[in-house]
Rosetta silent file (secondary structure, phi, psi, omega in degrees, C-alpha in Angstrom):
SEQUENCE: XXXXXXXXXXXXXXXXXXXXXXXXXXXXXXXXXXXXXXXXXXXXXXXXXXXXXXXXXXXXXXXXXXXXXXXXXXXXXXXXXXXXXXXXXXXXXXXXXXXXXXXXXXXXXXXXXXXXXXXXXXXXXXXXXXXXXXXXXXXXXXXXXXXXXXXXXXXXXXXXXXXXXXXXXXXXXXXXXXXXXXXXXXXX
SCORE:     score description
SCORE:     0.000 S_00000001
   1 L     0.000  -35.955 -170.655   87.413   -3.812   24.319 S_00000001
   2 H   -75.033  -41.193  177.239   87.595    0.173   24.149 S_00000001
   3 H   -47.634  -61.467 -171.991   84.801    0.398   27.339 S_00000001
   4 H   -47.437  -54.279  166.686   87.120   -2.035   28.975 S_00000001
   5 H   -35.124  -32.361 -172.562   90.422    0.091   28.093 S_00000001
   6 H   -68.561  -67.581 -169.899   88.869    2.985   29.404 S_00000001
   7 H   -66.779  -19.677  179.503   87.646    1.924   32.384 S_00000001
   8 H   -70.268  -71.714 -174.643   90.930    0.093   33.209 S_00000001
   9 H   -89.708   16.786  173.389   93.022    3.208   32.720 S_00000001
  10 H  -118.690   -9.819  143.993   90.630    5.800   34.117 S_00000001
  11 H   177.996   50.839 -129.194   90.033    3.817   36.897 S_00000001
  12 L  -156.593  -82.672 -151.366   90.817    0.346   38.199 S_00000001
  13 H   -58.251  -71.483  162.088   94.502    1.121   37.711 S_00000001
  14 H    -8.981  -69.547  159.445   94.587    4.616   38.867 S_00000001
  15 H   -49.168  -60.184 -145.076   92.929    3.533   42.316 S_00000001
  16 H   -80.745  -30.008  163.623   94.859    0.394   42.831 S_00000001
  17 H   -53.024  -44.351  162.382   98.033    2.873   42.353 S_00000001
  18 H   -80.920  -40.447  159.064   97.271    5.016   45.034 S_00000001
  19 H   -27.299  -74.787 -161.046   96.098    2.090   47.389 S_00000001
  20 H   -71.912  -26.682  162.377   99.709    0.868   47.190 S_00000001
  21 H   -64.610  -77.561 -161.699  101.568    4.159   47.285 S_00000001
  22 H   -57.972  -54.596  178.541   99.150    5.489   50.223 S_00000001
  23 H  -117.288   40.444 -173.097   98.495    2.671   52.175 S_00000001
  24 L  -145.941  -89.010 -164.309  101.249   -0.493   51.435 S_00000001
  25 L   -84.910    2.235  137.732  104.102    2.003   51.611 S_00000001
  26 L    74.001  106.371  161.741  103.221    4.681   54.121 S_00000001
  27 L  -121.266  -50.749 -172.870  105.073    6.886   51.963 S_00000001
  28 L    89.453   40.986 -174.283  103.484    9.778   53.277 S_00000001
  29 L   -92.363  132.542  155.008  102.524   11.858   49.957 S_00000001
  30 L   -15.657  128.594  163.188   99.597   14.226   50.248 S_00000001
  31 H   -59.497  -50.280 -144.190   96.355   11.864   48.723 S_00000001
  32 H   -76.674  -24.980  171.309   95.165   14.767   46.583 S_00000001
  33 H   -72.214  -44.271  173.988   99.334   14.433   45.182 S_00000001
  34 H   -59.861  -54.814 -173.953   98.860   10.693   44.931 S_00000001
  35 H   -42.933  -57.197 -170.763   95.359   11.116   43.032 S_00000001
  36 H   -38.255  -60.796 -156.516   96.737   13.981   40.820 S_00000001
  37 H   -96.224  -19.429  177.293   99.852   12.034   39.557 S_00000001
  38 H   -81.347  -48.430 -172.112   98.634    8.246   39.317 S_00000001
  39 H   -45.615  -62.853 -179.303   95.249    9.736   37.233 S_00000001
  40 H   -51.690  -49.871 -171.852   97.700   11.423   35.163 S_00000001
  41 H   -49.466  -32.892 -167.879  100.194    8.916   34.594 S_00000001
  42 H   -92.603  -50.602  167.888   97.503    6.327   33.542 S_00000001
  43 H   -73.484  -17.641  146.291   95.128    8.644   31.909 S_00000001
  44 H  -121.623  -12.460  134.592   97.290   10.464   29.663 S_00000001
  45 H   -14.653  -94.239 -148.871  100.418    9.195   29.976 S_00000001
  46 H   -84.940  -34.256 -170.877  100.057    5.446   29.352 S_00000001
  47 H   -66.204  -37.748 -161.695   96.592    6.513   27.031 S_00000001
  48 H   -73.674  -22.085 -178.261   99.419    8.711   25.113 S_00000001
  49 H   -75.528  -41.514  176.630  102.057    5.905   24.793 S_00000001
  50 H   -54.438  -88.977  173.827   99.329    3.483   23.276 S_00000001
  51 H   -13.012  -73.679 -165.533   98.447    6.242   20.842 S_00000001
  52 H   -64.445  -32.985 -175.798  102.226    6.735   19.500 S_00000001
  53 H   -66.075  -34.469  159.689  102.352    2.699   19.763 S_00000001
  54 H   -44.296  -60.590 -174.324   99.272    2.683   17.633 S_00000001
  55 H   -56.954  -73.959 -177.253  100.983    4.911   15.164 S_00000001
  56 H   -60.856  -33.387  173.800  103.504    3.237   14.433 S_00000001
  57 H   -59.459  -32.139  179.381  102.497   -0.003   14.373 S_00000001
  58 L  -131.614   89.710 -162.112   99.748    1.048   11.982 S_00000001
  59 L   -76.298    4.777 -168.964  101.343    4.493   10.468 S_00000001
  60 L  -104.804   20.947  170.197   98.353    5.030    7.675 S_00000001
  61 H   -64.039  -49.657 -178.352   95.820    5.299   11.382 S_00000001
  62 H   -66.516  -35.158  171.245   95.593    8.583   11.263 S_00000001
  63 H   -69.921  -10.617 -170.387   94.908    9.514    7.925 S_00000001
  64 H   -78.524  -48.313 -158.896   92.441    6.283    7.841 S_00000001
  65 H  -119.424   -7.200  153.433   90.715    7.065   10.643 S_00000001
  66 L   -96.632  -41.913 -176.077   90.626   10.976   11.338 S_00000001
  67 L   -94.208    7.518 -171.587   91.063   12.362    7.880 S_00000001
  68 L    36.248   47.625 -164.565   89.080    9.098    6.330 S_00000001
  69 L  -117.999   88.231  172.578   91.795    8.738    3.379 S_00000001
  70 L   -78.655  134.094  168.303   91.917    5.269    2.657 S_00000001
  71 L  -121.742   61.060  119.410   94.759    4.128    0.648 S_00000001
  72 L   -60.098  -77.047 -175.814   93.152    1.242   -1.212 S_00000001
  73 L   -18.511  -99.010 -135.569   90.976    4.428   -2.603 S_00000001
  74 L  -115.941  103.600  177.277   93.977    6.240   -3.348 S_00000001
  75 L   -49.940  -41.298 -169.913   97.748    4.304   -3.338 S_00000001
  76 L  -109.572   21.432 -166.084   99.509    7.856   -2.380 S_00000001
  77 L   -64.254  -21.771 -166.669   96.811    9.049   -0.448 S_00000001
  78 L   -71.049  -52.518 -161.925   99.185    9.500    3.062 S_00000001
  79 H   -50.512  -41.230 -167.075  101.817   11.185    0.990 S_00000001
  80 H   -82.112   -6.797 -172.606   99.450   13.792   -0.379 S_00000001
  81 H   -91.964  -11.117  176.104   97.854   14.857    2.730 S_00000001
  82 H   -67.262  -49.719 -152.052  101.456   15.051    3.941 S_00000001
  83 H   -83.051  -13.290 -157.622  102.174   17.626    1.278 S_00000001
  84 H   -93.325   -4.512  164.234   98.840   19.266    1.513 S_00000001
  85 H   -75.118  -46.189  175.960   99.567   19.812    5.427 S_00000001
  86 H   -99.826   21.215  143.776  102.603   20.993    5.099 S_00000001
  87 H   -76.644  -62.282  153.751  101.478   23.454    2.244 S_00000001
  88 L   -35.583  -26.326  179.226   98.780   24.429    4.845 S_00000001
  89 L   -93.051  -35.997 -167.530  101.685   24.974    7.494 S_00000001
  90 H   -82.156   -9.540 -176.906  103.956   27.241    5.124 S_00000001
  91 H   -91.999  -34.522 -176.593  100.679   29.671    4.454 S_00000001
  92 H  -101.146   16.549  157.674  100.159   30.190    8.428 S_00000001
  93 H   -78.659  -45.414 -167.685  103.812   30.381    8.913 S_00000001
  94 L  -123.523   26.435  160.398  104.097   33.561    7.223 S_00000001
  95 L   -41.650  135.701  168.594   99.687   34.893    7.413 S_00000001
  96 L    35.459   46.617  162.690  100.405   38.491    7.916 S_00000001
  97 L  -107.863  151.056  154.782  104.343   38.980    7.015 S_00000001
  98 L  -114.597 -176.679 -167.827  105.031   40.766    4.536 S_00000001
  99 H   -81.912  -16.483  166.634  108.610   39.656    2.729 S_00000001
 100 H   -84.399   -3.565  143.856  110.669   42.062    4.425 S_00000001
 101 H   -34.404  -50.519 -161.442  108.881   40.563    7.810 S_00000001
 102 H   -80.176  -67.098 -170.826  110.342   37.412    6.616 S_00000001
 103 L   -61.848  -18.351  173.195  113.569   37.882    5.778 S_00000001
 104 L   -96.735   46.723  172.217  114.400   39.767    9.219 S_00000001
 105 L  -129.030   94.429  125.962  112.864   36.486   10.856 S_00000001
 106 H   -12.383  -59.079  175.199  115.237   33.842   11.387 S_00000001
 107 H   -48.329  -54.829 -151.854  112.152   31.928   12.924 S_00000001
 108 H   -94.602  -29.690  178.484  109.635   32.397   10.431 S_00000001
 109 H   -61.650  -39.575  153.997  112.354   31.546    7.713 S_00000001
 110 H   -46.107  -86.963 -157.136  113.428   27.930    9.253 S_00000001
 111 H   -97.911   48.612  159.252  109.807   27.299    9.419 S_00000001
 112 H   -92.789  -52.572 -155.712  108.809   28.362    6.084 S_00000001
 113 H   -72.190  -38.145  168.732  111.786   26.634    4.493 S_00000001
 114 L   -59.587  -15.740  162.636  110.826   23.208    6.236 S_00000001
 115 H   -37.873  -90.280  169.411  107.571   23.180    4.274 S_00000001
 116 H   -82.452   27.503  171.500  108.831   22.830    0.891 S_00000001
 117 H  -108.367  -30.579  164.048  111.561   20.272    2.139 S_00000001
 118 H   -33.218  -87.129 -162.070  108.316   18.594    3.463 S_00000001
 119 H   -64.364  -42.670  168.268  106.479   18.571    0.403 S_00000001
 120 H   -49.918  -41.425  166.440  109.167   17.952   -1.483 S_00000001
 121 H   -51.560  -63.688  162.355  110.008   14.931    0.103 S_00000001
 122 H   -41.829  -54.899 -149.512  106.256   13.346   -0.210 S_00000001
 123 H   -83.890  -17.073  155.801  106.376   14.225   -3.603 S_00000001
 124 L   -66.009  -20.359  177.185  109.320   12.545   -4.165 S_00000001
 125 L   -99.938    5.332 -152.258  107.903    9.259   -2.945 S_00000001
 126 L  -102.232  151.652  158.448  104.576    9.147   -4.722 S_00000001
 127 L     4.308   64.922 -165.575  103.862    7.012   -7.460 S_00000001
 128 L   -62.199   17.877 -165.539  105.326    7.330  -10.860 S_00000001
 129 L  -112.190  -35.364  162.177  102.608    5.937  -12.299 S_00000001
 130 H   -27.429  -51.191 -167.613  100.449    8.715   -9.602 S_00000001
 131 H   -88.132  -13.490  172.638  102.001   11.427  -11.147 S_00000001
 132 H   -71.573  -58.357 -119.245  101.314   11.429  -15.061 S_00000001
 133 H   -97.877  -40.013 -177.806   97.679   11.475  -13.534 S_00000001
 134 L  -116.547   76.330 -175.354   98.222   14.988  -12.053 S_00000001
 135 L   -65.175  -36.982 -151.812   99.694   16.999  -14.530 S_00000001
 136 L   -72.326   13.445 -173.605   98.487   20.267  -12.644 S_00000001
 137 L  -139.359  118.132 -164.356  101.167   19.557  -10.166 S_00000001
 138 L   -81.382   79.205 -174.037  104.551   20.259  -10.698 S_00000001
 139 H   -37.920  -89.771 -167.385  106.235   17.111   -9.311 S_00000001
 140 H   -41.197  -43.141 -162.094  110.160   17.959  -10.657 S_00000001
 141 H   -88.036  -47.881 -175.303  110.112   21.624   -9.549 S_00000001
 142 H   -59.197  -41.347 -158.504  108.957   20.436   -6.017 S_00000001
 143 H   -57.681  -65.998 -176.908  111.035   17.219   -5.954 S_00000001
 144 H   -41.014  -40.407 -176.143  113.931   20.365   -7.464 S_00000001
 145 H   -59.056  -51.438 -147.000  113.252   22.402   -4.720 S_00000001
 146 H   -75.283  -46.623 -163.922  113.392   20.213   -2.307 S_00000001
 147 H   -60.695  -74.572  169.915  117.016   18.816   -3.207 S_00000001
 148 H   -20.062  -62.096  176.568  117.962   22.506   -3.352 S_00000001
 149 H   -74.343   19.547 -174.460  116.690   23.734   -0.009 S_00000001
 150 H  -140.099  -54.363 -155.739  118.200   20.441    1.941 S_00000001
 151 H   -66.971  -65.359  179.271  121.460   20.381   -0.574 S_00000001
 152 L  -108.873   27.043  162.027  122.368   23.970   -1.053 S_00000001
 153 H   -34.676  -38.087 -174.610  121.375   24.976    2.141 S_00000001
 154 H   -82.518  -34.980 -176.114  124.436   27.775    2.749 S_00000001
 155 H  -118.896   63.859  170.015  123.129   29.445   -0.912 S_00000001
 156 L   -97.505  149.624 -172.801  118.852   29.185   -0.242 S_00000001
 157 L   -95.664   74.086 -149.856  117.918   32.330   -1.773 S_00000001
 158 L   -49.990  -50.374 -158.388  114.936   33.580    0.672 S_00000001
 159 H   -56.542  -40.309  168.826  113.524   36.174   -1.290 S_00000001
 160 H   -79.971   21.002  170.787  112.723   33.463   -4.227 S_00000001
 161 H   -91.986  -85.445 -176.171  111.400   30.834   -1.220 S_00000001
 162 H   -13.713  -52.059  166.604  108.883   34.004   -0.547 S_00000001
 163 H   -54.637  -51.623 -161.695  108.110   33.975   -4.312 S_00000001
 164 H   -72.676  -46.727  156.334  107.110   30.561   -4.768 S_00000001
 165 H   -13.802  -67.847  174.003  105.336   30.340   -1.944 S_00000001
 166 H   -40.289  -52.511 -172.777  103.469   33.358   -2.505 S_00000001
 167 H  -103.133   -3.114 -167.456  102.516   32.427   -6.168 S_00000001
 168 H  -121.507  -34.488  164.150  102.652   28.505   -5.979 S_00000001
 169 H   -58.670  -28.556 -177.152  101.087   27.051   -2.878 S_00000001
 170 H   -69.300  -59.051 -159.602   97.324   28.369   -3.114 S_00000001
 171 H   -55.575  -71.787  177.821   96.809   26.422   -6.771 S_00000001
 172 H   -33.453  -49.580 -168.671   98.753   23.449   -4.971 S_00000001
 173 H   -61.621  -50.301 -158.927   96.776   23.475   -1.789 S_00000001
 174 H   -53.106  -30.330 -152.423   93.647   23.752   -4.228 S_00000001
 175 H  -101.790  -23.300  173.618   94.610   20.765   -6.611 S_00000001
 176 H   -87.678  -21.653  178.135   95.544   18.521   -3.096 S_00000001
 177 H   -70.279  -35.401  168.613   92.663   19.315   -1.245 S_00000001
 178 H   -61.964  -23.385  163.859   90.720   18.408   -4.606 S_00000001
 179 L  -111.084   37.714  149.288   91.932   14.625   -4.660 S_00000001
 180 L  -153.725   99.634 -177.304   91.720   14.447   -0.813 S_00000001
 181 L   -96.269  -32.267  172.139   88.156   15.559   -0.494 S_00000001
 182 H   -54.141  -59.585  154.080   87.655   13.967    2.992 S_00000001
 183 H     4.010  -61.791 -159.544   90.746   16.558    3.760 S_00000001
 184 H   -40.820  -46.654 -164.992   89.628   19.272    2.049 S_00000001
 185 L  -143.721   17.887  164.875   88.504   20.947    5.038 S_00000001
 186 L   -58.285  -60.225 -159.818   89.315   18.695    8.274 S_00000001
 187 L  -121.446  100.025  167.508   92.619   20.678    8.739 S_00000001
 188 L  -104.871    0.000    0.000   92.554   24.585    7.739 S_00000001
């Protein structure tokens, strides 16, 4: 089925598109413009629509089948690679600021603060019976955070987002990459 897919949208369709633009409708486009835009359209285009159609229809594909995080293994397994990605995104948001980089960055401050609304979020959905299991991770202060930085947006206090970060994400990245060992080191 995948051979077939392939060959169908890299080239069967592709050709039969330019046949009927180029010669059925005398349109009179360049060929090399006609190759150029039906190859695209079919080969990443329509390959790219499938893909998002994929997702959603099955939204645990990616972690199933790129990060290999089955959640039979592990019931919360999507959620945690959610938070441990977007723990991983809040460390290379601000790699080589220092905090008075940060606070005169508008930029880097949205998207450091989207992180731990991120994480917060996941962590809010996981398991209660998941979380007694992981003491080493402090589910209410993230959950706490989260409500804060979304809530009490007009009073977030950057200099303590810079703290926790600073002192709270490395053990966290450490303790999610350890119960998503397929993870661990797919996405640095």
């Amino acid at each position: 089925m995948y051979v077939a897919t392939v060959i169908l949208l890299m080239g069967v369709l592709p050709v039969i598109s330019i046949l009927i633009e180029f010669v059925v409708l005398h349109n009179g486009a360049d060929l090399v413009f006609l190759i150029g835009k039906w190859f695209s359209f079919w080969c990443v285009g329509i390959l790219l629509i499938m893909a998002g159609l994929r997702q959603i229809a099955n939204p645990t594909f990616i972690a199933d089948s790129i990060f290999r995080v089955k959640e039979q293994a592990a019931p919360d397994a999507s959620l945690l690679l959610d938070m441990l990605l977007a723990a991983r995104d809040a460390r290379g948001f601000i790699s080589g600021l220092d905090e008075a980089a940060f606070i005169a960055s508008r930029l880097h401050q949205n998207a450091l603060i989207r992180s731990p609304e991120v994480i917060g979020e996941a962590a809010g959905k996981i398991a209660a019976a998941t979380q007694p299991a992981q003491p080493d991770i402090p589910w209410r202060r993230i959950t706490g955070m989260r409500h804060r930085l979304i809530h009490g947006y007009a009073e977030v206090r950057l200099e303590l987002v810079w703290v926790v970060v600073q002192e709270n994400l490395d053990p966290l990245i450490a303790t999610l990459a350890g119960l998503l060992p397929e993870a661990g080191g797919a996405v640095e």
